[in-house]
Backbone bond lengths (Angstrom), bond angles and torsions (degrees), N, CA, C in turn:
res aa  C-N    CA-C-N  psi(-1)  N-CA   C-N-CA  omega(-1)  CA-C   N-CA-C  phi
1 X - - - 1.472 - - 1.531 111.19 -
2 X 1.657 100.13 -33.20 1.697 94.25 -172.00 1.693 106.56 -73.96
3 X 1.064 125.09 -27.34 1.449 137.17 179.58 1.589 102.08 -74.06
4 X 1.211 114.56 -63.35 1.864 98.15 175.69 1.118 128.18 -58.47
5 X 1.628 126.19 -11.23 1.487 140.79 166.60 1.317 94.00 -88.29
6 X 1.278 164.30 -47.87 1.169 131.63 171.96 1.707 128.36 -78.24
7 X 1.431 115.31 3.01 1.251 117.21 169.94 1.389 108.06 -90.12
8 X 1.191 106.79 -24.84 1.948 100.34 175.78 1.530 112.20 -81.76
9 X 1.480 116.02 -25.94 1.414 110.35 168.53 1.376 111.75 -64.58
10 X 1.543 133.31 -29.27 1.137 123.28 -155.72 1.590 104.37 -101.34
11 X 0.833 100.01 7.60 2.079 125.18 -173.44 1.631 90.87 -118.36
12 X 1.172 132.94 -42.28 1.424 111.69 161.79 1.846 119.93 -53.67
13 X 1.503 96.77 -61.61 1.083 86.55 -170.00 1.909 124.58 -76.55
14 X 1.270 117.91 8.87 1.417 124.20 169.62 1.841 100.79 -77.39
15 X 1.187 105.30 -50.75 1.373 127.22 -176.10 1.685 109.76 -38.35
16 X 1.712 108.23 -46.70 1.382 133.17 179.75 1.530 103.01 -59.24
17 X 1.769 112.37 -77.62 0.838 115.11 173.46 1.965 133.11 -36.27
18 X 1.174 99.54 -39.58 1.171 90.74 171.70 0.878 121.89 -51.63
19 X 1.923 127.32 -74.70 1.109 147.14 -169.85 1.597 108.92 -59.95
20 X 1.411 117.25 -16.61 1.874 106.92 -171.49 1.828 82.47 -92.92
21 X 1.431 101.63 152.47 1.912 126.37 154.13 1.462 110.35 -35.53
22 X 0.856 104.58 148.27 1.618 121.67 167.93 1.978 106.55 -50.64
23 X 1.162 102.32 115.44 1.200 84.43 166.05 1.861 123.55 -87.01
24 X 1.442 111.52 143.78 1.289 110.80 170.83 1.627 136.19 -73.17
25 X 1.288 117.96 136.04 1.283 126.71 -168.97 2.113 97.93 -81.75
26 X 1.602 85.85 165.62 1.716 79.92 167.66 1.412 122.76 -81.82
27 X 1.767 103.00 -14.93 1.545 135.75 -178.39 1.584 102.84 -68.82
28 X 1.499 127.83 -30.45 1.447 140.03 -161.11 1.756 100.46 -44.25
29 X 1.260 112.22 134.65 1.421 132.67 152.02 1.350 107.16 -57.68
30 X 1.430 134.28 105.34 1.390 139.44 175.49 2.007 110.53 -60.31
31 X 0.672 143.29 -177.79 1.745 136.25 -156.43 2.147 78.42 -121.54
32 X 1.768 91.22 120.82 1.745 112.63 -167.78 1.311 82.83 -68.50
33 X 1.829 95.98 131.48 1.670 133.73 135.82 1.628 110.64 -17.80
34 X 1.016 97.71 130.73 2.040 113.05 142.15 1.695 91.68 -25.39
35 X 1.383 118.85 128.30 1.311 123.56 173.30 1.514 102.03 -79.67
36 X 1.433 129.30 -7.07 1.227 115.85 -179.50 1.464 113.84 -104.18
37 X 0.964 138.83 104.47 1.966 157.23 -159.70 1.227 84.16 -86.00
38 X 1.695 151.90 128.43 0.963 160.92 158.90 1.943 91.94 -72.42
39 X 1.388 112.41 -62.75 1.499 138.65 -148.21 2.132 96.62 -45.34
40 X 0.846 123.54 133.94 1.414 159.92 116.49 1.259 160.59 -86.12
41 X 1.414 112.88 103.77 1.499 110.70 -147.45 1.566 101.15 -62.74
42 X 1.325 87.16 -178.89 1.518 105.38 157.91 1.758 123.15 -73.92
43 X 0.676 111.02 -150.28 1.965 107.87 -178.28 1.770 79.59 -137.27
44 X 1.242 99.53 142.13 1.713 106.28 -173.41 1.561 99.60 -117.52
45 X 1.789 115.49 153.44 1.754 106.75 -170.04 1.280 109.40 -58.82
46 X 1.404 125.51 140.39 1.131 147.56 174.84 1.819 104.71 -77.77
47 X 1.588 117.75 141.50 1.051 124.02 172.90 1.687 107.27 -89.70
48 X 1.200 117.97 -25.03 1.535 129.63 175.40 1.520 105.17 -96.62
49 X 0.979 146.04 138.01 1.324 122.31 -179.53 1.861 108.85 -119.07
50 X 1.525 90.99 -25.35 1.567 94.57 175.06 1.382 111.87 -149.82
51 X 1.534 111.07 84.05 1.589 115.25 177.98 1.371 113.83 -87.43
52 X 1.221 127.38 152.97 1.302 143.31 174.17 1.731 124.46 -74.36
53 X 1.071 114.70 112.43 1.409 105.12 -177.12 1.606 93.06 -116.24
54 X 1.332 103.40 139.83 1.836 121.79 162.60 1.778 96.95 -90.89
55 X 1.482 90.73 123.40 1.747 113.35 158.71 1.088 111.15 -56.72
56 X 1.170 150.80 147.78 1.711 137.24 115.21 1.535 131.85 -146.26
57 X 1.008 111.59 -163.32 1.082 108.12 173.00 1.679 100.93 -115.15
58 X 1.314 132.76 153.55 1.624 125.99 170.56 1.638 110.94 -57.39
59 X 1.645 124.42 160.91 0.675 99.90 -175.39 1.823 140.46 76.27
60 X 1.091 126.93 -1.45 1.063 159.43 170.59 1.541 132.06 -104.98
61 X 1.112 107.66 -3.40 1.843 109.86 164.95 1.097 106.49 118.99
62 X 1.400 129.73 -50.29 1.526 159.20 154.62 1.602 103.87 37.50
63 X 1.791 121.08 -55.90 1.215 143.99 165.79 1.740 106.68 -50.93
64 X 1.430 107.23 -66.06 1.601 102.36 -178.54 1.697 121.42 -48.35
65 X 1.481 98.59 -23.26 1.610 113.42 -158.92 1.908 96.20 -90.58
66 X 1.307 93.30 -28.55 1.630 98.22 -175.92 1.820 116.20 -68.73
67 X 1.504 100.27 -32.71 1.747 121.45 -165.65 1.570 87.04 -87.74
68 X 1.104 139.93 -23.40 1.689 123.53 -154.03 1.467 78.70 -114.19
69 X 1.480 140.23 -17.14 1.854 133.91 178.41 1.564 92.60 -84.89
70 X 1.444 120.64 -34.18 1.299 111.42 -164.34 1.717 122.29 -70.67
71 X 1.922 74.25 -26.41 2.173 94.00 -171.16 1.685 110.39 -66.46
72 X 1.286 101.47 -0.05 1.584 109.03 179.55 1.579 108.05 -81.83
73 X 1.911 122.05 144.31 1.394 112.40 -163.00 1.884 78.71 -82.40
74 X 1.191 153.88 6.09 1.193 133.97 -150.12 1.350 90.91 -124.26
75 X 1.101 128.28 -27.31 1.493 130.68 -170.03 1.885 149.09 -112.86
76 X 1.333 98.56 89.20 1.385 106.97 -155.26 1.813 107.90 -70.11
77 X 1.355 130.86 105.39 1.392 132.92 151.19 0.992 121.42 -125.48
78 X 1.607 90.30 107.33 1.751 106.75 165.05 1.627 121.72 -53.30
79 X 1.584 96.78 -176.03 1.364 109.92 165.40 1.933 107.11 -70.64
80 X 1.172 105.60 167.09 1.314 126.89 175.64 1.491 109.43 -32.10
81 X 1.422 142.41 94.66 1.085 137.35 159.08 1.909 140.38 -52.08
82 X 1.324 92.45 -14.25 1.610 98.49 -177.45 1.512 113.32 34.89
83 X 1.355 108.20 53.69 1.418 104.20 168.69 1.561 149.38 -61.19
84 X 1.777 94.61 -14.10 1.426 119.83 177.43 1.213 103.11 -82.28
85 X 0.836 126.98 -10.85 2.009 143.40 -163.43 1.536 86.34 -66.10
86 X 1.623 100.93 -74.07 1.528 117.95 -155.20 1.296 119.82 -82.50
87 X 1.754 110.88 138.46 1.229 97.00 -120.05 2.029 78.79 -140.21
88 X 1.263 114.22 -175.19 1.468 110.42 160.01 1.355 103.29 -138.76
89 X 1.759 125.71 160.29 1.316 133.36 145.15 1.004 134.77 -98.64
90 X 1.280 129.29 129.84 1.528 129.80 171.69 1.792 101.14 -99.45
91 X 1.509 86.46 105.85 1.745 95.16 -170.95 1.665 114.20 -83.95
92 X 1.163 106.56 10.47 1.802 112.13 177.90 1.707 102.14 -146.85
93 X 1.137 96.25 168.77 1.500 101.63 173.35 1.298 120.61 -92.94
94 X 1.495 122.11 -14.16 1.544 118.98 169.74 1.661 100.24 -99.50
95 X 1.417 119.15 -6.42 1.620 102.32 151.83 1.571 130.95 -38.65
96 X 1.786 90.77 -41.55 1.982 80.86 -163.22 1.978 104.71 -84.71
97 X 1.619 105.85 -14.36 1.510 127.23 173.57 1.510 116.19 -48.19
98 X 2.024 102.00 -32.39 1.240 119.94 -170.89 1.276 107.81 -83.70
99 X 1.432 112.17 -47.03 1.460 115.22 -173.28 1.739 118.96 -92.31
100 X 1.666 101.56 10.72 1.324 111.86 175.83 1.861 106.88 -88.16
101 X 1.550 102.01 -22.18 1.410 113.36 -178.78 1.284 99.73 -83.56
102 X 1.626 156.15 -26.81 1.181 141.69 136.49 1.275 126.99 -77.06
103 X 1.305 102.21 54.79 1.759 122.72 163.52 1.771 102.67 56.85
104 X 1.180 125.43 -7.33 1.583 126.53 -172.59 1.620 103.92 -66.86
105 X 1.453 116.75 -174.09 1.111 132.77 168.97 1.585 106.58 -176.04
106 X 1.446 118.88 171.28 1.318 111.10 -156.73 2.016 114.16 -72.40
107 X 1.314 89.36 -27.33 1.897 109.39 172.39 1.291 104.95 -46.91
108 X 1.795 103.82 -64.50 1.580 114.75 -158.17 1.497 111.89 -78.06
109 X 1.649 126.98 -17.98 1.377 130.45 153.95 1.445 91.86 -50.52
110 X 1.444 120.42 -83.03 1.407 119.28 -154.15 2.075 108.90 -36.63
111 X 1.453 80.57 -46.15 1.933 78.28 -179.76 1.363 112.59 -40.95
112 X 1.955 104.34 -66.68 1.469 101.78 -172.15 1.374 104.07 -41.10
113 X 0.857 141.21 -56.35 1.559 138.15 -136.50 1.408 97.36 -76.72
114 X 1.583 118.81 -50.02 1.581 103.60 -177.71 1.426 122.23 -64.06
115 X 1.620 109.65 -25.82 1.622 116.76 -174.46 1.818 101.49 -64.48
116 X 1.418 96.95 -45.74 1.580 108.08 173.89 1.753 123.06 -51.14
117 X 1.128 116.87 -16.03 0.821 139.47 174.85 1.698 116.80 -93.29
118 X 1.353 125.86 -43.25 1.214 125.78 -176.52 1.459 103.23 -96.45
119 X 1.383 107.94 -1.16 1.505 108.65 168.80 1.866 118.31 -105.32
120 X 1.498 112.33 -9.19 1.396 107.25 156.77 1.436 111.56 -93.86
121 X 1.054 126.19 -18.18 1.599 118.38 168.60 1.852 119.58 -54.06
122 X 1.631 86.58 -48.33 1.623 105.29 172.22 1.234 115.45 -35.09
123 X 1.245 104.24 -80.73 1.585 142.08 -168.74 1.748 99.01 -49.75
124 X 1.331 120.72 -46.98 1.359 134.17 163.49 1.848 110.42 -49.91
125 X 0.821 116.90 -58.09 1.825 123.26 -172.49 1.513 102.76 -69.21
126 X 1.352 112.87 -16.38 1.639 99.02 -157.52 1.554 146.64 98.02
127 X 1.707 80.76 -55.56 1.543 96.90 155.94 1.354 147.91 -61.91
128 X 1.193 115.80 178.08 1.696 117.26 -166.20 1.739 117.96 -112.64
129 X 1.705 103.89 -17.24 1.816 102.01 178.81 1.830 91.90 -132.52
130 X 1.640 90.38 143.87 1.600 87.62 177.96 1.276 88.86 -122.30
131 X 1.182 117.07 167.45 1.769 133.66 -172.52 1.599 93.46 -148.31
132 X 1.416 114.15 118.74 1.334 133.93 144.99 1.013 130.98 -86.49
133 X 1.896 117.75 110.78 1.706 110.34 -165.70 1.611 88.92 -132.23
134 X 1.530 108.60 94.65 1.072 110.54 163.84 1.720 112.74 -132.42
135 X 1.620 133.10 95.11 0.784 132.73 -140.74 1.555 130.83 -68.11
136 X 1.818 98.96 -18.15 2.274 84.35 156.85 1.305 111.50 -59.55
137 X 1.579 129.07 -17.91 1.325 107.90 -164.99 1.546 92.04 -51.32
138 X 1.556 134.44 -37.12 1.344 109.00 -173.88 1.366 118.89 -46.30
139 X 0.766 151.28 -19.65 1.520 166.64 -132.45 1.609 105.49 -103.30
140 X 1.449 95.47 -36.90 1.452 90.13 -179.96 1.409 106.55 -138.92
141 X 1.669 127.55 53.37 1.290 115.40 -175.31 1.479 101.97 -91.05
142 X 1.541 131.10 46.56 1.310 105.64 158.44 1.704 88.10 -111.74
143 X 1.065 134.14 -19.95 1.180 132.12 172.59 1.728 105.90 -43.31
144 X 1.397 110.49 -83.20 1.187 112.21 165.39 1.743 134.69 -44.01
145 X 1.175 117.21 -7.34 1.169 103.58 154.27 1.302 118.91 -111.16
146 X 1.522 109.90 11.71 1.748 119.25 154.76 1.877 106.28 -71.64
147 X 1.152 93.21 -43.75 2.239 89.98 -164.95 1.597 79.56 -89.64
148 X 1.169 150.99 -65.19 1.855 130.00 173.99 1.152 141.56 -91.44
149 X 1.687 101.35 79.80 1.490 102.38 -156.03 1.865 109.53 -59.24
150 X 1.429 116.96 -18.29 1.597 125.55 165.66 1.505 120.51 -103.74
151 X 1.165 104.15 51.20 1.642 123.51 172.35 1.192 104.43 -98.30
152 X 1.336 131.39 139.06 1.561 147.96 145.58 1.119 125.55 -74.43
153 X 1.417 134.45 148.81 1.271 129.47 133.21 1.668 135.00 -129.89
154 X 1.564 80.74 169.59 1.558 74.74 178.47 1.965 110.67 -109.16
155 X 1.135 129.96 134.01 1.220 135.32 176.56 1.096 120.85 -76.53
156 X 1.227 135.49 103.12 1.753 131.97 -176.42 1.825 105.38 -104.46
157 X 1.376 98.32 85.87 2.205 86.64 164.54 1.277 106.55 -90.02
158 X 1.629 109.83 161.31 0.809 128.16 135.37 1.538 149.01 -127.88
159 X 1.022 147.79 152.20 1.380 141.54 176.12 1.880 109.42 4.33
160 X 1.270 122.85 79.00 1.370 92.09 176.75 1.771 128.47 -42.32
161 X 1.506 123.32 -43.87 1.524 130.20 165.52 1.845 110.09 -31.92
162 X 1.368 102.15 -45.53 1.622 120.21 -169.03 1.384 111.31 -77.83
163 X 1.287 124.66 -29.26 1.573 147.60 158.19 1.655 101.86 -57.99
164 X 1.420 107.47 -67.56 1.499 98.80 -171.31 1.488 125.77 -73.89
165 X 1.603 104.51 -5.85 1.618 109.67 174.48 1.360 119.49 -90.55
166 X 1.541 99.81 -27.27 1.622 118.01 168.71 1.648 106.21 -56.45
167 X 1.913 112.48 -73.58 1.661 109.46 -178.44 1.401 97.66 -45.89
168 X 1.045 157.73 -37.95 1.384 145.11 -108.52 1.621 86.06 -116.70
169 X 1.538 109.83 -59.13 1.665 105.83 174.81 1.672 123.14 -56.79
170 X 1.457 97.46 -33.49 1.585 103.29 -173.34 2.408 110.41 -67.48
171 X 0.899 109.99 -31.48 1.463 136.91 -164.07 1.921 104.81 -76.67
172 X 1.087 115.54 107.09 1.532 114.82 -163.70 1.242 103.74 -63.08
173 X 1.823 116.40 -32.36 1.462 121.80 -168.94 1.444 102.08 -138.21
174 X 1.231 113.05 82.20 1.631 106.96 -169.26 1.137 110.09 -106.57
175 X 2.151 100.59 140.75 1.609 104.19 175.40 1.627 113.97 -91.75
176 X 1.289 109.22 137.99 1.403 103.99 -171.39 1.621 112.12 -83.59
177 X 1.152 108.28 -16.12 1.563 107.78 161.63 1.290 115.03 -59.99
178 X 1.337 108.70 -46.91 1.840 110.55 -149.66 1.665 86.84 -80.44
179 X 1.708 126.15 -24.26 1.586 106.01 -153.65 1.863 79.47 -91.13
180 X 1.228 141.71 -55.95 1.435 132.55 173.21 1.389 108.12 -18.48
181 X 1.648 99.43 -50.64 2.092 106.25 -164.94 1.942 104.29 -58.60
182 X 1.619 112.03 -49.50 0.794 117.15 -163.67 1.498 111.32 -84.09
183 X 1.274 131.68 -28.71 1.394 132.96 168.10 1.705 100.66 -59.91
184 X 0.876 127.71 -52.44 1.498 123.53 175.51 1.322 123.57 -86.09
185 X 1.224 121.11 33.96 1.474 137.78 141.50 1.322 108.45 -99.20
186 X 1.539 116.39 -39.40 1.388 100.86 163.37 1.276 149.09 -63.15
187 X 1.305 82.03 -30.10 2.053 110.67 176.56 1.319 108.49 -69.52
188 X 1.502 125.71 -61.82 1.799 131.85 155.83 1.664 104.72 -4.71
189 X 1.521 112.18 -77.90 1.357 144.66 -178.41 1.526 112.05 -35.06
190 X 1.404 89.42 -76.41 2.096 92.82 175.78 1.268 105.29 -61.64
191 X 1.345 143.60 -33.71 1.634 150.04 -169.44 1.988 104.16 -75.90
192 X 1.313 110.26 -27.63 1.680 104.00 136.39 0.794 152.32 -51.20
193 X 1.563 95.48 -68.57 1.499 113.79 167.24 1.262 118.03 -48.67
194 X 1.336 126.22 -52.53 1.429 125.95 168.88 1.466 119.54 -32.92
195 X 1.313 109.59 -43.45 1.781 123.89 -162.60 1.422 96.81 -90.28
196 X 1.124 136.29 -6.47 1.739 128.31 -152.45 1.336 110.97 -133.83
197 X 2.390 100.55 -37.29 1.943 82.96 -171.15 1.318 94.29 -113.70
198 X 1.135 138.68 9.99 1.673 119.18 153.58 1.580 96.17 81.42
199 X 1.299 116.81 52.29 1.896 132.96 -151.44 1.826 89.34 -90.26
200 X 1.171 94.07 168.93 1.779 103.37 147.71 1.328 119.11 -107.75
201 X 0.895 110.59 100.70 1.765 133.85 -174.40 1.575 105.69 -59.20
202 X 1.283 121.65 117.05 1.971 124.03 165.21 1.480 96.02 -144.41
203 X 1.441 93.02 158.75 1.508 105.96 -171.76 1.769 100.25 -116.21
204 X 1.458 99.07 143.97 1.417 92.50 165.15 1.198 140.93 -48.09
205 X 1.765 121.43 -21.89 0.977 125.66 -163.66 1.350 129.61 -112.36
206 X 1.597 87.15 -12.75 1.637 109.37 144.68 1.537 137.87 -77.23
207 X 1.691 99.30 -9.07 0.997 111.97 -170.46 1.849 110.79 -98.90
208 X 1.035 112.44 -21.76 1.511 121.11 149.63 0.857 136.57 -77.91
209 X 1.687 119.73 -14.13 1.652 130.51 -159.66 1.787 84.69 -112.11
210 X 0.981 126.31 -20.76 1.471 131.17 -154.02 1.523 120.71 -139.26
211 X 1.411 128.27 15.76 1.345 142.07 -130.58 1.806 88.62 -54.38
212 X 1.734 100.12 -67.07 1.501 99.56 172.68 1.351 142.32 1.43
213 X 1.654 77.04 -82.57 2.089 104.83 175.97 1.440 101.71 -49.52
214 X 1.061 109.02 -41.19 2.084 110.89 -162.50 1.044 122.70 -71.30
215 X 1.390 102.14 -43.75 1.652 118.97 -175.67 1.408 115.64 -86.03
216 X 1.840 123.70 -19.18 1.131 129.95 138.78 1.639 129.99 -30.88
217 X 1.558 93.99 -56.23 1.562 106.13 -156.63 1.692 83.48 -75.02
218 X 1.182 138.63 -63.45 1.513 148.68 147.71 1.372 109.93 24.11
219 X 1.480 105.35 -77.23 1.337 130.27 169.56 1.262 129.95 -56.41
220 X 1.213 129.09 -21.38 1.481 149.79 171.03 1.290 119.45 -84.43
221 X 1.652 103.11 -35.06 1.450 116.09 172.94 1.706 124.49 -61.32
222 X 1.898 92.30 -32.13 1.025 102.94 -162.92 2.273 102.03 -112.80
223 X 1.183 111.54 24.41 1.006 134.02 171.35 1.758 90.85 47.53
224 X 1.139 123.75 79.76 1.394 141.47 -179.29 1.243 114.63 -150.13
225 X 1.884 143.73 128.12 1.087 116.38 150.16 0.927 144.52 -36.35
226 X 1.204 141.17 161.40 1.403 138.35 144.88 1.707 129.16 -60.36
227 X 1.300 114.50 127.81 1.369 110.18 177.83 1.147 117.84 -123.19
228 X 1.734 147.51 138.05 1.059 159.89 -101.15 1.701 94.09 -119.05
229 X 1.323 99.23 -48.47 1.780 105.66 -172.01 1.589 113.05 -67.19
230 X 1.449 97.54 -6.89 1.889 95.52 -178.17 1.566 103.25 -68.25
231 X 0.842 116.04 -11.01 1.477 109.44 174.88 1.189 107.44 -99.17
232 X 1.441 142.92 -10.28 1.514 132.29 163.35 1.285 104.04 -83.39
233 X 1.265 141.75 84.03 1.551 132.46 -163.02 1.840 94.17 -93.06
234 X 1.611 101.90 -25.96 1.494 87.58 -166.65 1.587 111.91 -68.34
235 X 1.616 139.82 -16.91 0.789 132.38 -135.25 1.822 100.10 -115.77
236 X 1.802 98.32 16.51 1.554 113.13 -164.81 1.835 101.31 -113.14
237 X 1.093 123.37 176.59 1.460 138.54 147.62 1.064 113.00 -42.11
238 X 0.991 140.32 157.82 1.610 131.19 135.32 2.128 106.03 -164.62
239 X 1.232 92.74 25.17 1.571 91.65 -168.85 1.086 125.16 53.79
240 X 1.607 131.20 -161.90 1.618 135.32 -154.67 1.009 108.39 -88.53
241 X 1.147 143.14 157.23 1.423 154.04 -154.27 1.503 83.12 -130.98
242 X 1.388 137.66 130.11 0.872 140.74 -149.14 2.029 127.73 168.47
243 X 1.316 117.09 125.74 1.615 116.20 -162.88 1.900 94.83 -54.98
244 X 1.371 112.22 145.41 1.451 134.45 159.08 1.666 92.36 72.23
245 X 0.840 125.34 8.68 1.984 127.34 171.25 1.691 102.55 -114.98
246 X 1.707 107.74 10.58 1.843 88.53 -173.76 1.378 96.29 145.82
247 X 1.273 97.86 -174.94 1.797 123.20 165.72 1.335 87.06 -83.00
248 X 1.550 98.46 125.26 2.101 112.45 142.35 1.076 112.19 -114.31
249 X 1.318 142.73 61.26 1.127 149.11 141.62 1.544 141.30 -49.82
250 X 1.484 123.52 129.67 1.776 89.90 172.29 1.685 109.24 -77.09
251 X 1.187 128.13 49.86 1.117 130.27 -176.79 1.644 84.37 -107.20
252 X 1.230 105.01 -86.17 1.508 119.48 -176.93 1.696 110.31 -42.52
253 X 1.131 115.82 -34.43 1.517 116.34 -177.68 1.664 104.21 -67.21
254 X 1.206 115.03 -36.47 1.377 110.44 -161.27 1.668 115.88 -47.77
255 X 1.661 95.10 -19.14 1.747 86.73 -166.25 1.595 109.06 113.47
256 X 1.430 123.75 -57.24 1.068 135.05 -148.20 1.533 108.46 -120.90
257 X 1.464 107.07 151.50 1.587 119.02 -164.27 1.650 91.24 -93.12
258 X 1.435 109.19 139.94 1.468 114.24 -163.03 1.570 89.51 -144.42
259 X 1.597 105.57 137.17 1.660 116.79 -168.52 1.578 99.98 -57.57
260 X 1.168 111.34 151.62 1.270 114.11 -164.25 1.881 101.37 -88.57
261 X 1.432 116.68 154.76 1.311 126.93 -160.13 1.907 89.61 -91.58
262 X 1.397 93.63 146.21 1.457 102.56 156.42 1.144 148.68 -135.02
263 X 1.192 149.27 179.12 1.478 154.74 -128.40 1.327 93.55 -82.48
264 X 1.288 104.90 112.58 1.843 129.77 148.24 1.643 118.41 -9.97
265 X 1.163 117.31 82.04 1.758 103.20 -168.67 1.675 118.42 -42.72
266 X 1.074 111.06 1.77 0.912 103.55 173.22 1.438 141.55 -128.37
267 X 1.642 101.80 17.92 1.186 135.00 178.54 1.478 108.42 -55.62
268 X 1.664 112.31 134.29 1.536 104.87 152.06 1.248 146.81 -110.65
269 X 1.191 125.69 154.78 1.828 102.29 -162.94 1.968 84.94 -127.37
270 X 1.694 75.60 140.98 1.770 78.92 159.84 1.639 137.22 -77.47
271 X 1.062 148.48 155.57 1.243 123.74 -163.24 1.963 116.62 -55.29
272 X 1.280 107.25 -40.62 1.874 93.13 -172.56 1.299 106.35 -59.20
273 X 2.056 132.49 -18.43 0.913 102.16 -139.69 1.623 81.78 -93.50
274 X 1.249 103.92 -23.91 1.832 115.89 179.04 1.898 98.94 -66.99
275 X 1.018 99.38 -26.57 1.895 87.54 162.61 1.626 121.84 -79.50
276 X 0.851 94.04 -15.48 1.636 93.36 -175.19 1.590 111.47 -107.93
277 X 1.284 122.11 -28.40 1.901 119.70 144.45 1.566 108.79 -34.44
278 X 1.509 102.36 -44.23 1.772 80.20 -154.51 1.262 89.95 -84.67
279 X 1.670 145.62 -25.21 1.232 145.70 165.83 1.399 111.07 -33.77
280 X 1.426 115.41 -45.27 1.596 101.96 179.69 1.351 106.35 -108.02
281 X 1.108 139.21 43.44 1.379 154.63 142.16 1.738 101.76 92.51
282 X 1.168 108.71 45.97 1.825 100.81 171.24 1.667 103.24 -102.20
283 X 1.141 99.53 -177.11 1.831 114.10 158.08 1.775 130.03 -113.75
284 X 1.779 77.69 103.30 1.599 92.35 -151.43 1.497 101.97 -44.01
């Protein structure tokens, strides 16, 4: 009897279960939002308030320009930050609900976090101006002048022809479509930027032929003296020379600023990109 009274309880309660709803966990997936979030935060205080980003295109000097900003006692630029890289998750759907109630959103996390980032590097060097020269940031400088609305930059072109002979030498198996395609996504990019952030414009090739003049005007831009040793970059820090952190070149290793190389005589450019040379004053 005691065994058939507990098989009918346990046949009751399957019986229950069936017929009652699912019960909910505290873990439960809530039933997904309108995929379209109207909401946009605010921009939250910045610990950096006006960092320096170098434009460029890859391939373009970008590295030399970073070691002669770095040789300054006032001026901290690292290697390549890949800031678009880093990224945040909102691993639930009442995550972003949570951080919509402290005015956040998934952009303006990402901001804090990169400003947070260019502000322990800071704080680390000593110094007082940081310059990020990692060149997709061209790629996305309206982003960045969304998270720093008092950010500067500085614009570094070069030769587009001199760009595409450079990728073209560096590339074990290179397509000459894709390095044309991709040099002129870059060129598009800085040819904004030019029109939109009101940059300080230098050219690579002034910037080797002229280190002085450049790194002067540089310095002025950035309401800093000028200091003499920015041109001894070899005789400074600057960490590893190293793939996706920069140029590793023995160009760049040498220490020394070396006239900049130019366009392959026999390079071809498609017409925008030969429109946009003569835009920044080369010979297409």
């Amino acid at each position: 009897m005691s065994a058939i009274g507990k098989g009918l309880k346990r046949r009751g309660r399957l019986v229950m279960q069936a017929v009652s709803p699912p019960r909910r966990t505290l873990d439960a997936i809530p039933a997904p939002r309108p995929s379209a979030d109207p909401y946009t935060a605010p921009p939250a205080p910045r610990l950096v308030d006006s960092p320096v980003f170098v434009l460029s295109s890859v391939r373009s000097g970008s590295t030399l320009l970073r070691v002669l900003l770095n040789s300054h006692s006032r001026i901290r630029a690292p290697h390549e930050m890949h800031l678009r890289t880093v990224h945040v998750h909102l691993s639930r759907d009442f995550t972003a609900d949570a951080m919509r109630a402290l005015h956040l959103d998934k952009d303006e996390l990402e901001h804090v976090l990169w400003d947070r980032v260019l502000h322990l590097e800071l704080a680390r060097s000593g110094k007082d101006v940081i310059v990020d020269k990692t060149p997709p940031n061209t790629l996305i400088w309206p982003r960045l002048r969304r998270c720093w609305p008092n950010a500067r930059y500085i614009l570094l072109l070069r030769h587009p022809g001199a760009v595409v002979t450079s990728l073209t030498d560096r590339r074990a198996d290179p397509d000459p479509e894709a390095v044309r395609a991709e040099v002129l996504d870059y060129s598009e990019k800085l040819e904004e930027a030019r029109r939109n952030l009101d940059p300080h414009v230098i050219t690579y090739e002034e910037l080797t032929a002229e280190p002085e003049r450049v790194t002067r005007g540089i310095c002025d831009y950035l309401g800093l003296p000028w200091e003499p040793g920015m041109l001894d970059y070899g005789s400074k820090d600057h960490g590893t020379f190293r793939p996706q952190l920069g140029d590793w070149s023995s160009t760049i290793k040498s220490g020394r600023i070396q006239t900049a190389r130019t366009a392959a005589p026999d390079v071809e450019l498609p017409p925008r990109l030969r429109e946009l040379a003569q835009a920044w004053g080369y010979n297409a």
